[in-house]
C-alpha positions in Angstrom: 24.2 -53.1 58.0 26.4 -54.6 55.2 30.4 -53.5 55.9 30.5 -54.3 51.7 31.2 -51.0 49.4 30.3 -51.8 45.7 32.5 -49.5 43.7 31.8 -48.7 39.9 34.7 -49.0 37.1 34.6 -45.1 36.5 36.7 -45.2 34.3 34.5 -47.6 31.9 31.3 -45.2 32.6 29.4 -43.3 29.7 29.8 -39.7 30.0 26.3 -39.1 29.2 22.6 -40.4 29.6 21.2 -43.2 31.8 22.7 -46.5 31.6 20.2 -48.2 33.6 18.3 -51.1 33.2 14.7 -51.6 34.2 14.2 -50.5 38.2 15.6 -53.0 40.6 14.6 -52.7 44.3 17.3 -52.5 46.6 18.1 -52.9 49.8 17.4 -50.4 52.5 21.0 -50.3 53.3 21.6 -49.1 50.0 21.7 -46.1 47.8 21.8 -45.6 44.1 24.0 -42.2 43.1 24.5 -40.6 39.8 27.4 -38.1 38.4 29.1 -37.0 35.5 31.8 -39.3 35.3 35.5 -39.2 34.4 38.2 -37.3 36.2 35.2 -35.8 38.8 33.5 -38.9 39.3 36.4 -40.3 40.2 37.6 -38.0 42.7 34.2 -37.8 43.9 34.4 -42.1 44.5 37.4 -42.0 46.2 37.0 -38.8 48.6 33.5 -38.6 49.3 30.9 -41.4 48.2 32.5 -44.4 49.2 34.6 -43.2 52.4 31.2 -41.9 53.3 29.8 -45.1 52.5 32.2 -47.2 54.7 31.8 -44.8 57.3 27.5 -45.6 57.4 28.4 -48.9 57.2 25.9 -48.8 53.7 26.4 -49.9 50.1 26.5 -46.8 47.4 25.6 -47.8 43.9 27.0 -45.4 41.4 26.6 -44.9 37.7 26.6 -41.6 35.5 23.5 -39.8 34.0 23.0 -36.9 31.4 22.2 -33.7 34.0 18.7 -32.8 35.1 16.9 -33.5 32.3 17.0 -37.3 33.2 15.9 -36.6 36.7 12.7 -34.9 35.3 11.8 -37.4 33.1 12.2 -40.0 35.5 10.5 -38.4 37.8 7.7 -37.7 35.3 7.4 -41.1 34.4 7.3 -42.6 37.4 10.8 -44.8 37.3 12.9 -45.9 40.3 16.7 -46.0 39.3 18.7 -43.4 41.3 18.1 -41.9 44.8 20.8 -38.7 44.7 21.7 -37.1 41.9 25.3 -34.7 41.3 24.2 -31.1 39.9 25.1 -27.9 39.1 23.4 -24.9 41.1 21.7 -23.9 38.0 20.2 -27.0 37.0 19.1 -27.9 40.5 17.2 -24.6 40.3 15.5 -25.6 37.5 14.6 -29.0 38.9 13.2 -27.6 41.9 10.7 -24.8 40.0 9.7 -28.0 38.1 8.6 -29.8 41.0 10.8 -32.7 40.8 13.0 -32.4 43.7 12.4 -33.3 47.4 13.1 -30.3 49.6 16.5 -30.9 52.2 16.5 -31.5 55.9 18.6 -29.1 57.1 18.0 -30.4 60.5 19.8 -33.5 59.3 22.0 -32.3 56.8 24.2 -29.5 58.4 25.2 -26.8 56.3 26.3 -24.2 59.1 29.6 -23.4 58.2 29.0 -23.5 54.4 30.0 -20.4 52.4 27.2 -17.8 51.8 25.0 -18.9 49.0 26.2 -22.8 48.6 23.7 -24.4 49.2 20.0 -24.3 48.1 16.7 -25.3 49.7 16.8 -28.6 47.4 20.7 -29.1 47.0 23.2 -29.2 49.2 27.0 -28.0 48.0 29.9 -29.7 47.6 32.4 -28.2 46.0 33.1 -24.9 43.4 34.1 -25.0 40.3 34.3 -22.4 37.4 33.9 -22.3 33.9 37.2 -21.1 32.1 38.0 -20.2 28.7 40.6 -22.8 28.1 43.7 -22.8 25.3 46.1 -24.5 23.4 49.6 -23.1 24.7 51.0 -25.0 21.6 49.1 -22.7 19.3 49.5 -19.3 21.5 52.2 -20.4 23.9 52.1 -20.2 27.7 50.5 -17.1 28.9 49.4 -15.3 25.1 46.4 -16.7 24.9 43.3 -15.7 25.6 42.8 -14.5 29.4 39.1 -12.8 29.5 35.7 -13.6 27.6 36.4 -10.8 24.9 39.3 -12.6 24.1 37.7 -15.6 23.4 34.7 -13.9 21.2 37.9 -11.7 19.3 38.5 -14.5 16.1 40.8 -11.8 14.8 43.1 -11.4 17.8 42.9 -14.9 18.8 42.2 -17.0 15.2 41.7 -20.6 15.7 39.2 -23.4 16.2 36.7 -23.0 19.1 34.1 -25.5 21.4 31.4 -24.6 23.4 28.8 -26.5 25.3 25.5 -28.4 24.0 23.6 -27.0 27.1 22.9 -23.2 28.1 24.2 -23.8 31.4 27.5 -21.0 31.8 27.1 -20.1 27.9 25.2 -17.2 27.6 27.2 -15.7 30.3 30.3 -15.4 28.4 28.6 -13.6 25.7 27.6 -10.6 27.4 31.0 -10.3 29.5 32.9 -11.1 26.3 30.3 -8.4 24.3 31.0 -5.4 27.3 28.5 -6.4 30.0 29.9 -5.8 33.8 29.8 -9.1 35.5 27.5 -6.9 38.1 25.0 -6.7 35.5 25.0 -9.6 33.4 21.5 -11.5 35.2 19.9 -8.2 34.5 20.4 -7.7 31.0 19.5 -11.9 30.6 16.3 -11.2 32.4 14.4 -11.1 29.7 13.9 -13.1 25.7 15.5 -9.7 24.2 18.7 -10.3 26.6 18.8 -13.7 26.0 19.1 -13.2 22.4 21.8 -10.2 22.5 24.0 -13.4 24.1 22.6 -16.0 21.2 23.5 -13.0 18.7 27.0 -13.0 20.1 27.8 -16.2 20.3 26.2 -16.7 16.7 29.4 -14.2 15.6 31.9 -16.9 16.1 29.4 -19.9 15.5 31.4 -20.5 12.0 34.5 -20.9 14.3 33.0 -23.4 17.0 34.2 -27.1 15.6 32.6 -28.6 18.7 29.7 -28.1 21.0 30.8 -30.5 23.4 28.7 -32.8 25.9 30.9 -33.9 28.9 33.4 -32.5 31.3 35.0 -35.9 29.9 34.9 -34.4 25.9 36.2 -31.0 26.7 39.7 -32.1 28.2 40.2 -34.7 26.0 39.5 -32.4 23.1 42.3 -30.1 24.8 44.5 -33.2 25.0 44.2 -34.1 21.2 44.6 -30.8 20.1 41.4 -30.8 18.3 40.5 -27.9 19.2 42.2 -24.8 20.0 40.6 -22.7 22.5 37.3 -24.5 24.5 34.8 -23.1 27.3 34.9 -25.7 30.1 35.6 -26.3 34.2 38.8 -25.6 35.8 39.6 -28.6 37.4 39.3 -30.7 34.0 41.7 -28.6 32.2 44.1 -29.5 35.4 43.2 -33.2 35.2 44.6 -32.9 31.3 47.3 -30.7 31.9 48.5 -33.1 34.6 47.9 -36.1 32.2 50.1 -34.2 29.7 47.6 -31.8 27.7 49.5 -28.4 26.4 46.6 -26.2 28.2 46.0 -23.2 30.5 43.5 -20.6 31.3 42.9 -17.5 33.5 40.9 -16.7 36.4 39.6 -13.5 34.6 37.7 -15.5 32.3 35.9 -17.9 35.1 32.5 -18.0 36.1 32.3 -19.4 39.3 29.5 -21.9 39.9 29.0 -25.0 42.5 28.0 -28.4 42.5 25.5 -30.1 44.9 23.8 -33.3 46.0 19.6 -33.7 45.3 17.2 -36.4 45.5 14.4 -36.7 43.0 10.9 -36.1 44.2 9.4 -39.1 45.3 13.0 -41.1 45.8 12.1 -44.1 47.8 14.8 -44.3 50.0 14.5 -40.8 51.0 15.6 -40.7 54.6 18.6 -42.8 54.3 19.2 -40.2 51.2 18.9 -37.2 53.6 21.6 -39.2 56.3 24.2 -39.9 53.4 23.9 -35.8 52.1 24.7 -35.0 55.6 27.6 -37.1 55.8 28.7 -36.3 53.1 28.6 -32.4 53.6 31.7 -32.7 56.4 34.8 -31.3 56.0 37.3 -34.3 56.2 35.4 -35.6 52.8 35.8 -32.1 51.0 39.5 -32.0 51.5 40.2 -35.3 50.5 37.9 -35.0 47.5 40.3 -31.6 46.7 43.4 -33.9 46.1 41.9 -35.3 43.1 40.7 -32.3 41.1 40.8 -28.7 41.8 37.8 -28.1 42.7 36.8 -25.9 45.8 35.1 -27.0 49.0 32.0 -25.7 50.0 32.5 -26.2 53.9 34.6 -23.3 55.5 36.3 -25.5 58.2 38.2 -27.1 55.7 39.8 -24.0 55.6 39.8 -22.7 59.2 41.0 -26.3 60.3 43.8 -26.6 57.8 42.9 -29.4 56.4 44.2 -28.4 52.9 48.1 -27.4 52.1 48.4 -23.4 51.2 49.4 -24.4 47.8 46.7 -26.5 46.6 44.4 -24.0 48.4 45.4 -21.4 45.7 44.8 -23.3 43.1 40.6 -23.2 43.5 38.2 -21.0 42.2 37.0 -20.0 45.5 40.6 -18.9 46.9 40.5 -14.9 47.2 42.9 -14.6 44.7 40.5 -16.2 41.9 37.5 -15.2 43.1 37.9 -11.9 42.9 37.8 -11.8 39.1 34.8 -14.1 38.4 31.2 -13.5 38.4 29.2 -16.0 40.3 26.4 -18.0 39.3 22.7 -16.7 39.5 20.5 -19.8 41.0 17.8 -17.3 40.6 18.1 -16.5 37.1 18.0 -20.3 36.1 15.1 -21.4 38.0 13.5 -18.7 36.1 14.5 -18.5 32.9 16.9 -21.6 32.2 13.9 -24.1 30.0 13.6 -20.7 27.9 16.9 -20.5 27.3 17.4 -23.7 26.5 15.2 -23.9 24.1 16.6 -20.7 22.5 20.1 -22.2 22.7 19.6 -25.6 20.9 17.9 -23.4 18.3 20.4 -21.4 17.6 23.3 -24.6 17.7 21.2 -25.8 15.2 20.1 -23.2 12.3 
């Protein structure tokens, strides 16, 4: 086994698409990993994919991608260039209805002290996150801005520039809690094209107000760090990245929608089984603690908890601690493997009439 660990420049990483060249074969020591890159991608390099790495004794190749639309149409086409993929529960979901994701060995890959619901049949969880509404504390000062979903949809209580997102993914959600929906109720009313369309309708009422629909976890803080905008949907632990680096920004846990990111390989993936080996290591507590330290986002692994391996204080500061969690509405896996191409379609259509 090579003791070598080949670490990307995250920092110089696009924020979206494939940045691959043709397929290159690799050795069988080696894995090829994609994720979203900036401030997560980093925290995920230096907590989990290449201590994990070292710990094998194998080489991890990473690079960025554009979500689950690139694993489809590689898998589709028949290309070789990653062999795990980073992904929201909603979009692995969709992935797996399309056939294009290999099904998990949980006999290797132990999730038995994972929180309930955090892990799929085709991804495994690593850590929670939420989508916030995010503000400018310059513009509405520290604590007077916007605290729930309604606030953000209310141009006349709250006036200012707004962003949203490109992709469906946490979007439509916000709509029907911001338009009177109970959090308890939400999947049911966007189970169907009429539902999904009462969202697009509300949404559409602030559409002359969005400035940006942004792309990237990467785009949404910096946009909070320029000022460019003045209130932005957008996960927690970016907006702490930015405040950290400076950024005059804050949210509320009564806006968040809680949601969790996992680890996939696309159907086919030719070093599967080494794949499945480097999941499971990567599932383990120590790596979701340290991986904490660098964003605040939650681990998926109870023991990290029950052992202590995070401090009280940083603890509180993650979606998934009590406090927070209470407020939010979680995602529904089932609602996007069902419905989330639909919607999708419906979305882009309305970002661009």
């Amino acid at each position: 086994m090579k003791k070598t660990i080949m670490k990307s420049a995250i920092g110089g990483l696009a924020a979206a698409g494939l940045m691959f060249s043709a397929a290159v074969s690799y050795a069988d020591d080696t894995l090829r990993i994609v994720s979203w890159g900036g401030a997560y991608q980093k925290g995920q390099s230096l907590g989990i994919f290449q201590p994990a790495a070292k710990a094998m004794g194998i080489t991890v190749k990473e690079d960025t991608y554009g979500g689950i639309s690139d694993v489809k149409l590689m898998v589709k086409s028949g290309a070789d260039k990653f062999d795990i993929f980073s992904s929201g529960a909603g979009s692995c979901a969709s992935g797996a209805a399309e056939g294009v994701l290999e099904k998990l060995d949980y006999s290797v890959i132990d999730v038995s002290n994972h929180l309930p619901g955090m892990y799929s049949d085709y991804c495994a969880g690593a850590d929670i996150f939420s989508v916030v509404a995010a503000y400018n504390t310059e513009t509405y000062g520290e604590g007077n801005g916007p605290k729930t979903w309604a606030d953000f949809y209310d141009v006349e209580k709250f006036p200012g520039t707004r962003a949203m997102r490109n992709k469906v993914d946490g979007q439509l959600e916000t709509a029907l809690l911001a338009d009177g929906v109970p959090k308890e109720k939400v999947y049911e009313v966007l189970d169907s094209e009429e539902g999904i369309e009462r969202a697009l309708n509300k949404i559409r009422s602030i559409k002359p107000h969005i400035a940006v629909w942004w792309s990237s976890g990467a785009q949404h803080a910096q946009l909070m760090k320029d000022g460019e905008v003045d209130m932005t949907t957008g996960w927690n632990g970016r907006f702490d990245v930015a405040k950290e680096d400076g950024a005059k920004v804050a949210y509320d846990w009564q806006s968040g929608i809680m949601d969790w990111e996992g680890y996939g390989i696309p159907k086919g993936a030719k070093n599967k089984d080494l794949a499945m080996k480097y999941i499971a290591e990567m599932m383990k507590p120590e790596y979701m603690a340290e991986f904490a330290k660098y964003i605040t986002y939650g681990p998926t692994n109870g023991k990290v908890y029950e052992l202590g391996l995070m401090e009280d204080s940083r603890a509180r500061m993650m979606p998934s601690h009590p406090d927070n969690a209470k407020y939010q509405l979680t995602i529904s896996q089932e609602w996007y493997a069902k419905w989330r191409t639909i919607a999708a379609e419906m979305y882009t259509e309305m970002m661009t009439e």
